[in-house]
C-alpha positions, 0 to 999 in steps of 0.5 A: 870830927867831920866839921873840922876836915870840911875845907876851909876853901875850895880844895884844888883838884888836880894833884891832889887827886893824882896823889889820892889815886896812887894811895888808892891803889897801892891799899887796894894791891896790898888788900887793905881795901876792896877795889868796890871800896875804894871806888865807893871812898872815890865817888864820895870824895869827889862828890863832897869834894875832900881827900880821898885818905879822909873819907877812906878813914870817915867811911870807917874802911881804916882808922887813922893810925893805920892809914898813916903806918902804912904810907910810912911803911910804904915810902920807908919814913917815919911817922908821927902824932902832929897832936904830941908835938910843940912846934915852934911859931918861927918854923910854921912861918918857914911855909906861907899859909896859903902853901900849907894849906894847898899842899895839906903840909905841916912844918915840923922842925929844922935841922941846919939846912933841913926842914922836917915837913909832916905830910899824908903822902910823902911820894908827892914830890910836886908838893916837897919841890915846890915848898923847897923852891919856896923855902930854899929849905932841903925837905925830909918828909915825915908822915901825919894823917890827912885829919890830923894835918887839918886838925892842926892848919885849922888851929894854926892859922885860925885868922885869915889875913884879910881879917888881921889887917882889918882888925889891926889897932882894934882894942877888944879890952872892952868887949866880952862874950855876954852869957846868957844869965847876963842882962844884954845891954843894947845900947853897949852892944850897939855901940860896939856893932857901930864901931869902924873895924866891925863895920869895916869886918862885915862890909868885908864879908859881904862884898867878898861874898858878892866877888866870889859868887856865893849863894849864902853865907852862914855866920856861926857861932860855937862855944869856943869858935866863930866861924863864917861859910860862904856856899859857891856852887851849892857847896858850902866852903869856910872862909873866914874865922874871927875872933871870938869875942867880936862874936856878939857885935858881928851878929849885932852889926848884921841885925842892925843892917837888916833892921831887926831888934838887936835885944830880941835874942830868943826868937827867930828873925828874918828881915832884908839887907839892901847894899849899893854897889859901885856902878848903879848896881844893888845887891838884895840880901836876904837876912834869917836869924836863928837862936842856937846854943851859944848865940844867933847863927846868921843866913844871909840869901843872895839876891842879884836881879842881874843874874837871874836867868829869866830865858827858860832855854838857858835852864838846862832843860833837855829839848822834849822837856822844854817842850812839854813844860812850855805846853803845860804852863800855856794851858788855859787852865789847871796846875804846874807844880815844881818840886825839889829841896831847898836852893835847886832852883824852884824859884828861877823855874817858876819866875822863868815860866812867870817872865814868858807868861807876861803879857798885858792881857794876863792879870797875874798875882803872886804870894811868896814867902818872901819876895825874892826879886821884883818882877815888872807886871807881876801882882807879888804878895809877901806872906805875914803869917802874924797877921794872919796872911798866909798862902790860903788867905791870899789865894782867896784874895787872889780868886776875888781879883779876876786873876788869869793865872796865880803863883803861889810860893809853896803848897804846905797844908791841906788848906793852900792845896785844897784852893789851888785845886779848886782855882785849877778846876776853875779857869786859872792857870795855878804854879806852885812848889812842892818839896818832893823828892821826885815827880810821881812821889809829888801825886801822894805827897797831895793825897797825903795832905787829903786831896781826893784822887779824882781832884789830882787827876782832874786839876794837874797838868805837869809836875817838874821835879829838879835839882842843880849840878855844878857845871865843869870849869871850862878853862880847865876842863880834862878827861876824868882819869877816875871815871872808870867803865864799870864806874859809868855802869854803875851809875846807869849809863848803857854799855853802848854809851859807855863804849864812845863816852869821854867825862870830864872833870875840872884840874883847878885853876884861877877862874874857878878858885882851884875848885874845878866847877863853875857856875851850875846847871840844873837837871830836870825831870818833867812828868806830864799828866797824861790819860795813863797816868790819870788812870793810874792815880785814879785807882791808888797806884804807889809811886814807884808805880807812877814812875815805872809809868811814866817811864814807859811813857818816855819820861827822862828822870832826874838820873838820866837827865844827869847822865846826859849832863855829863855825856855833854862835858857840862858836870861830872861824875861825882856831881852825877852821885850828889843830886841824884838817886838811880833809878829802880 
């Protein structure tokens, strides 16, 4: 259930979030809901940015019938089950797709002069106006759960319009889902990639992708569904779902552009898309195909040297950790290593650090797994890991090509990180990456792979650990009404802090697609290795331990540093809860 409520767009913020607060707290006055619960449901819709009714019945709080009978008896209108009812395809074309899904509405019936409009909150009446302003239909609401209406839109409205035109005059009479037992034939299936509405359909999704600053985009196939996801923002929004039998010829045309073996459909592959744009610009997409149930599900990474952010300041970096970071890396010797999930912006971190390290007088080699983005003056390596070049094999390379400072895309095994120490302890400058969950837990993350402890103490400068928030959109940005003051305790702030504090959040507008973030800053926690904290690993410490010494040592953590993201009015409290953990 819970893939089908994700939004198919960016859910707007405004109303809806108006209309959530007085569902809130009519449950809460009515005891149906602790206030403790509800603020909970509160942080977690906004954090993964759906109604608050869906995540109150997805938190198991209240089913769905139950939610539903008592908005019903609340606002004294019926209630119904949208799953028992045939509704005529002339009435859903009574309200504009676009509306329905803004308002989360379902046209149900008409009755002369009357549209019957099945809705989770019959007090929103700029919803009820607006469709009646736009329909010329009086509106009678009736009540639905928040899951059923999506279940409902979902069906309803399975192809996106830009899609129809695209696939208009497109006879599929040919085309048919291969099945596994089938004997593939490349040839049909490449005749098919090769056919204009599909190329036309992917060039779609790919430039569409690029205007709407998506990070990736993910082409999904299910048994009875084929659906594509841009991530904006760090978030991950349907968009797009075509039919199903064009399933195997998408995924064909992708592969063909990214010069992999279109016949090869049991085994990984990862090749790379480049796409010319008008005015001299080139975009770099980055092709993985993976082999899944029903068929070979496609992340393609976006690659845009325009927007690489190579000026450290402009990171997001807080003053003090600019400045302790900018001193680690221009160390003549020793380890920097930066940890952090998968898209928090390591690479950006280390190939800011690299653009201000480039001088002529430094040699510097890189191995990456892949090349991101081609930096001028730079020695970069790709991985081969089938012909045996990996991260260890090319920093024994490096070692051998009087390097000044080295950059090795991620410390995965003993052997890569026994090298880099060794190169740390040995004159070079040595960057890496990591995945931690924060700084001190990198220091046993390193014993772990059986790093003796003398050696961690001995060869690492500083460890940054990092995520990135959505940034609150500008143009419409506003006081957050929600954000109430045991809320901002709860969440770490000081009561003196609290008392002179104004979050903001984003309403929803045009420049930000009805989402109310824009862009995203990252948030940084750096730990230098300082004489204390080398005592500390020395004699075994945990790393809860290491923190709480750090800490004491004046390092602002990943919590804080988020905190102090949204004192500025740069993100908001949700975005607080989803990338970082409080502080013990």
């Amino acid at each position: 259930m819970h893939d089908r409520l994700q939004p198919r767009g960016p859910i707007p913020f405004g109303e809806e979030h108006r209309v959530d607060e007085r569902i809130g707290e009519l449950l809460v006055r009515e005891n149906r809901l602790s206030a403790e619960q509800l603020g909970h449901a509160q942080r977690e819709a906004r954090a993964k940015g759906v109604r608050l009714g869906a995540q109150i019945t997805q938190l198991g709080y209240l089913d769905e019938s139950e939610l539903t009978d008592f908005i019903a008896r609340e606002y004294g209108v019926p209630s119904i089950e949208l799953e028992a009812f045939e509704i005529d395809p002339e009435i859903l074309k009574l309200v504009p797709e676009r509306l329905a899904r803004k308002h989360n509405v379902v046209p149900v019936n008409r009755a002369g002069s009357t549209l019957i409009l099945a809705t989770a909150d019959p007090s929103d009446m700029f919803a009820l106006d607006d469709i009646k302003f736009l329909t010329g239909y009086n509106i009678q609401a009736v009540v639905a759960s928040e899951e059923s209406i999506a279940r409902f839109l979902e069906q309803a409205y399975e192809d996106d319009g830009e899609l129809a035109e695209v696939m208009a005059g497109f006879d599929d009479s040919e085309i048919d889902v291969v099945h596994d037992e089938e004997q593939i034939d490349s040839d049909a299936l490449k005749g098919q990639a090769e056919e204009a509405p599909v190329v036309k359909l992917v060039n779609l999704i790919l430039t569409d992708a690029i205007r709407k600053q998506a990070s990736d985009i993910h082409v999904e196939p299910y048994e009875k569904s084929f659906r594509v996801r841009y991530r904006i923002d760090g978030v991950l929004y349907e968009v797009m779902k075509p039919p199903t039998k064009l399933r195997n010829a998408i995924l064909s045309r992708i592969k063909i552009m990214a010069e992999l073996d279109i016949a090869e459909r049991r085994l990984p592959q990862d090749g790379r898309i480049k796409l010319k744009m008008g005015r001299g610009r080139e975009m770099d997409f980055r092709v993985s195909v993976l082999p899944t149930l029903f068929g070979e599900k496609i992340v393609l990474r976006l690659l845009d040297k325009s927007n690489l952010q190579l000026d450290m300041t402009k990171l997001g970096f807080e003053v003090e950790q600019l400045r302790t970071f900018q001193k680690s890396i221009h160390q003549p010797y020793g380890m920097v290593l930066v940890t952090g999930p998968t898209g928090s912006g390591k690479t950006t971190t280390l190939y800011s650090a690299l653009s201000e390290l480039n001088r002529t007088s430094e040699n510097i080699s890189t191995a990456e797994d892949p090349v991101e983005f081609n930096l001028a003056g730079i020695n970069q390596v790709q991985m081969h890991e089938d012909i045996g070049l990996n991260f260890a094999a090319a920093l024994r390379s490096f070692l051998r090509q009087d390097p000044d400072i080295i950059m090795v895309g991620e410390i995965r095994d003993f052997e890569t990180a026994e090298i880099a120490v060794k190169a740390a302890l040995t004159g070079h400058m040595v960057l890496s990456t990591l995945h931690t969950n924060d700084a001190p837990s990198t220091v046993n993350r390193l014993l772990n792979m059986g790093i003796e402890p003398f050696l961690v103490a001995s060869s690492v400068n500083a460890i940054v650990a990092q995520r990135l928030a959505r940034r609150v959109c500008e143009n419409c940005r506003e006081p957050d009404p929600e954000a109430t003051e045991s809320d901002l305790l709860a969440a770490g702030l000081s009561p003196e802090e609290v008392a002179g504090a104004v979050v903001y959040h984003g309403k929803g507008c045009p420049a930000c697609s009805d989402t109310g973030f824009k862009g995203r800053v990252a948030i940084y926690e750096v730990m230098p290795l300082s004489d204390a904290l080398k005592e500390f690993v020395l004699n075994g410490a945990s790393a809860l331990e290491l923190k709480r010494e750090a800490m004491r040592s004046g390092m602002v953590t990943l919590r804080r540093s988020a905190l102090n993201k949204l004192l500025e009015g740069i993100t908001t409290l949700g975005e607080v809860y989803r990338v970082s953990a409080a502080d013990d």
